[in-house]
C-alpha positions as CSV (number, residue, x, y, z in Angstrom):
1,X,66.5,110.1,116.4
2,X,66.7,106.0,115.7
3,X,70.1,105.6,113.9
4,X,69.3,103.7,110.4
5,X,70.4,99.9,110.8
6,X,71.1,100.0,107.2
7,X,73.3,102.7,106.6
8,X,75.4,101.2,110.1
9,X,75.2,97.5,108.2
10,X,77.0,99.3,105.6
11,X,79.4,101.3,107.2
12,X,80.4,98.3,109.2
13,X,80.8,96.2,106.3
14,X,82.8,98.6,104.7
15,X,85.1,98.9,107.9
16,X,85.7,95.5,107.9
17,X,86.7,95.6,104.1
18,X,88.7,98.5,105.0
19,X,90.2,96.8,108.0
20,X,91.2,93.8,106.1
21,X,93.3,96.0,103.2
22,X,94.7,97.5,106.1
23,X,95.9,94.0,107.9
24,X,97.3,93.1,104.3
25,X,99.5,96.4,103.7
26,X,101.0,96.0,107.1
27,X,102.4,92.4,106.1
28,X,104.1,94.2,103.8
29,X,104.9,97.1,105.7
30,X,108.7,97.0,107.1
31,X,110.2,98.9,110.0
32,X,113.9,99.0,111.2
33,X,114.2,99.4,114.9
34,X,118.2,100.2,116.4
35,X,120.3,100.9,119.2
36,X,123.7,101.5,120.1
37,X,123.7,103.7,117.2
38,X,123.2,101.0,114.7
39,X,125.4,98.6,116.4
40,X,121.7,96.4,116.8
41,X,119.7,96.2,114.3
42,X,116.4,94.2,114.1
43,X,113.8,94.4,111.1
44,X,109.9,93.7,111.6
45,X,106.6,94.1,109.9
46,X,103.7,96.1,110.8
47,X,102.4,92.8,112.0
48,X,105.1,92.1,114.7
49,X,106.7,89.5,112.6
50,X,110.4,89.9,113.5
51,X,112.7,89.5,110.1
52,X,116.1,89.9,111.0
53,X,118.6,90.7,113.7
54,X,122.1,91.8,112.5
55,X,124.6,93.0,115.5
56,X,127.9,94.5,114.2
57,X,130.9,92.4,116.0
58,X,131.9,96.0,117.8
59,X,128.9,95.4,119.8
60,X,130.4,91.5,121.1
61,X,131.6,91.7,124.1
62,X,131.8,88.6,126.1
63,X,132.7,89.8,129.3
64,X,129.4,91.6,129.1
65,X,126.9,89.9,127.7
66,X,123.9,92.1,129.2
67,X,125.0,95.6,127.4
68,X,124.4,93.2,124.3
69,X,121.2,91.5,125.5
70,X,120.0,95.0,126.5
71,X,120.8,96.3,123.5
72,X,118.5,93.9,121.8
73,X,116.0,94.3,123.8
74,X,116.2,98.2,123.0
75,X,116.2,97.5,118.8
76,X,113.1,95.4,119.3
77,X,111.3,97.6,121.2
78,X,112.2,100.6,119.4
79,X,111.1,98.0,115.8
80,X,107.6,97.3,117.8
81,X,107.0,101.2,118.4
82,X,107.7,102.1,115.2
83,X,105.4,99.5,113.9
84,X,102.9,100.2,116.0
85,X,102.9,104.2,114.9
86,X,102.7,102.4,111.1
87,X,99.6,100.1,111.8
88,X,97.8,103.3,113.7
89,X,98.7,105.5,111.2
90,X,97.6,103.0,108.4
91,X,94.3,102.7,110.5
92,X,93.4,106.3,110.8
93,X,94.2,107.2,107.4
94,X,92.0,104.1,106.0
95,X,88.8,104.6,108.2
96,X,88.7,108.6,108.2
97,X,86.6,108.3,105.1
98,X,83.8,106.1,106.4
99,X,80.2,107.8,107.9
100,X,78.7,106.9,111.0
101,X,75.0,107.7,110.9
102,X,74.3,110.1,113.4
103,X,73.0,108.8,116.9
104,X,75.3,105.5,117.1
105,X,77.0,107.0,119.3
């Protein structure tokens, strides 16, 4: 069976529509990623867009300055997972409701 080149042209188009509204709500999509129970915090959007770092003095020490660093580290990748998860869920949710004609694939 030849897949109809019209009904794909229209199912891609309206992916990329769909694709595009998603991009847009994860710009505005915010995610808080911590460590050191909340001694770290850094914000982010569902676009990787880093917003803020606040670290609570407690979590200062000078005379080791890698717990700190590694701390950071932690909050932004636990902020980019979480983000991630967003921008997949976002995806999935958006393109569930468009058909594929039969033999694309």
């Amino acid at each position: 069976m030849q897949p109809d080149f019209e009904q794909i042209m229209r199912s891609m188009s309206k992916a990329q529509e769909q694709l595009m509204k998603v991009q847009g709500e994860l710009s505005n999509t915010v995610v808080e990623g911590q460590a050191g129970g909340g001694a770290v915090k850094v914000t982010c959007n569902g676009e990787f867009s880093f917003k803020s770092l606040k670290i609570k003095p407690e979590a200062v020490d000078l005379s080791d300055l890698t717990m700190l660093e590694d701390l950071i580290l932690a909050a932004v990748n636990d902020a980019s997972r979480k983000a991630k998860e967003a921008g997949e869920e976002k995806m999935k949710s958006s393109m569930s409701g468009i058909p594929m004609p039969p033999g694309l694939f």
